[in-house]
KOLKENU-255279 format. One record per residue: residue in one letter; x, y, z of N, C-alpha, C, O in turn. Coordinates in steps of 0.001 Angstrom, whole numbers, plus 500000, padded with zeros to 6 digits. Layout:
% KOLKENU-255279
aXYZXYZXYZXYZ ...
This chain:
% KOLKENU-255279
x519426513073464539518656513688465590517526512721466006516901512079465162 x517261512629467441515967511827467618515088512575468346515328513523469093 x513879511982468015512364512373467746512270512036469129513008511231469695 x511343512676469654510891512397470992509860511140470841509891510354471787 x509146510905470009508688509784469884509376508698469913508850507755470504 x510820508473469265511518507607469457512064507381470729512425506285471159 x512109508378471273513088508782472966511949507818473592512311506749474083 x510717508138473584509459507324474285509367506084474453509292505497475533 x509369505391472834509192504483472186510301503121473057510176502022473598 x511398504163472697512492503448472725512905502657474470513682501713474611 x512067503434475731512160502783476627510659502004477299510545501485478409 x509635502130476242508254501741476750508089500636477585507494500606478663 x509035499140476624508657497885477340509417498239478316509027499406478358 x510240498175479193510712498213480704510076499390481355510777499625482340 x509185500171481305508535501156481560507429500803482802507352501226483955 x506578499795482003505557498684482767506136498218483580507286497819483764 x505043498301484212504916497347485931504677495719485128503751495460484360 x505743494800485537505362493595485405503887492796485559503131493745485769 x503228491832485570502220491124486514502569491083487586502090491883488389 x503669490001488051503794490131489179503762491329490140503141491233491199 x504541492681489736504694493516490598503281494432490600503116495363491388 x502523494121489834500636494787489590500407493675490850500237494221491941 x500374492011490855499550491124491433500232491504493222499514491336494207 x502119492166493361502095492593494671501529493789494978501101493893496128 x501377495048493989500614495477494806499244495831494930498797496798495548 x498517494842494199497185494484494474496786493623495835495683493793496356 x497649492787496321497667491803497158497723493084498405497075493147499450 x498776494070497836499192495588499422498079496154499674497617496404500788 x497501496427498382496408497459498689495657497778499812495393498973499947 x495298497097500550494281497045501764495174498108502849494876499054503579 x496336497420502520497403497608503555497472499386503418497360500193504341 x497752499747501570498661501301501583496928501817501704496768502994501383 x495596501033502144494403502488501986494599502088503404495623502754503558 x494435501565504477494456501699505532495925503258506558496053503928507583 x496802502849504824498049503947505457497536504873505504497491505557506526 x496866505249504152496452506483503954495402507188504988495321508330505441 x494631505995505157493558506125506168493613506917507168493001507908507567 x494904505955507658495710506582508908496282508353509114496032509219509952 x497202508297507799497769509904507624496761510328507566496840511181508450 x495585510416507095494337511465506873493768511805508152493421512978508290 x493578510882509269493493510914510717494426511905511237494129512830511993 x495366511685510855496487512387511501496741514003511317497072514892512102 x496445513969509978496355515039509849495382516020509770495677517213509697 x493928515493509782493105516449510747493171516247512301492077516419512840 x493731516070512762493875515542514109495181517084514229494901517941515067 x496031517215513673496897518527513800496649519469513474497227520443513956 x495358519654512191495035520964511824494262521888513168494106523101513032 x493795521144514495493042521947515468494027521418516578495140520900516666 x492729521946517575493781521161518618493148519630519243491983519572519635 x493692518916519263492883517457519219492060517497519908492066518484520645 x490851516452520090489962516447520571489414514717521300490445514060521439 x488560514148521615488281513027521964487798512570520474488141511402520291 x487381512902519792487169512156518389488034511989517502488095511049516709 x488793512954517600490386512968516600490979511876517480490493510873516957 x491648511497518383492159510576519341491467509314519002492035508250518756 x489781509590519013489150507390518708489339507660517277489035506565516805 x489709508567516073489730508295514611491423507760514495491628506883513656 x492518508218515236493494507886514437493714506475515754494579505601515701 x492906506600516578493285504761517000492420503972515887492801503117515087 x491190504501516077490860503259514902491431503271513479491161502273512809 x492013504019513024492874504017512086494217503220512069494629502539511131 x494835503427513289496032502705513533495607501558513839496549500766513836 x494269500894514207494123499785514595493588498826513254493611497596513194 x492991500011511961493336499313510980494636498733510054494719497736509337 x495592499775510380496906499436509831497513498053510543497960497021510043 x497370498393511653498012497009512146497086495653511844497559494522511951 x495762495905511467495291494131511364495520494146509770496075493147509312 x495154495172508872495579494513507636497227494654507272497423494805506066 x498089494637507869499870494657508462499674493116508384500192492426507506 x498893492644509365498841491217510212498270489913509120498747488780509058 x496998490520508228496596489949507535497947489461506169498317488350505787 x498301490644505818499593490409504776500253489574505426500360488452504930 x500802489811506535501993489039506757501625486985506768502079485884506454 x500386487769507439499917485691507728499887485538506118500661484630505817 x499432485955505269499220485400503252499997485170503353500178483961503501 x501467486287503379502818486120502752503297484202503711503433483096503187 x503392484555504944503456483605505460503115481908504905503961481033504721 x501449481781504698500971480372504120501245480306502548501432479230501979 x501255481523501897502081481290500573503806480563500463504227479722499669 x504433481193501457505728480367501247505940478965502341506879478170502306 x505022478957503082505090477673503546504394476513502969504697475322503026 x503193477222502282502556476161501046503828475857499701504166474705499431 x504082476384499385505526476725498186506295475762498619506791474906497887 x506491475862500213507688474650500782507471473658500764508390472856500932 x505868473116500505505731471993501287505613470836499600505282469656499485 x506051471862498552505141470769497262507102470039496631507190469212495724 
C-alpha cells in the first residue's frame, strides 16, 4: 500500500518550475499585470453602463498591454539576434 507521502514525494522533482521557466515568466510579468490590468477595466466597465471614464480606463489599459506586448517582443528580439551574432 502507498502512503500519500510517498504518492507526493514520489513526483516532487518534476513538480517545479525549472529556472528557466521562473526567469520566462519573470521576464512576462509586466506583460500578464498589464493583462490583468486590462480585464479589471473591462470588467468594471460591464458591471454599469459605460461611461466616459470606463472608455479612457480600458484604453489606457489596452494601451498598456500593447507597449509592454512591444517591449517583450523587441527583448525577445535583441536576445536572439545577440545569440546569433557570437
Amino acid at each position: 500500500m502507498v502512503t500519500v507521502q510517498e504518492a507526493v514525494t514520489a513526483f516532487a522533482e518534476w513538480n517545479e518550475p525549472t529556472d528557466a521557466e521562473l526567469d520566462a515568466i519573470e521576464q512576462e510579468l509586466p506583460l500578464i499585470l498589464a493583462d490583468v490590468d486590462l480585464i479589471d477595466a473591462q470588467i468594471i466597465a460591464m458591471d454599469h453602463t459605460p461611461n466616459e471614464v470606463d472608455t479612457r480606463r480600458v484604453r489606457r489599459a489596452l494601451a498598456r498591454v500593447l507597449t509592454e506586448y512591444r517591449v517583450l517582443a523587441n527583448r525577445t528580439t535583441d536576445a536572439e539576434a545577440a545569440g546569433g551574432a557570437a
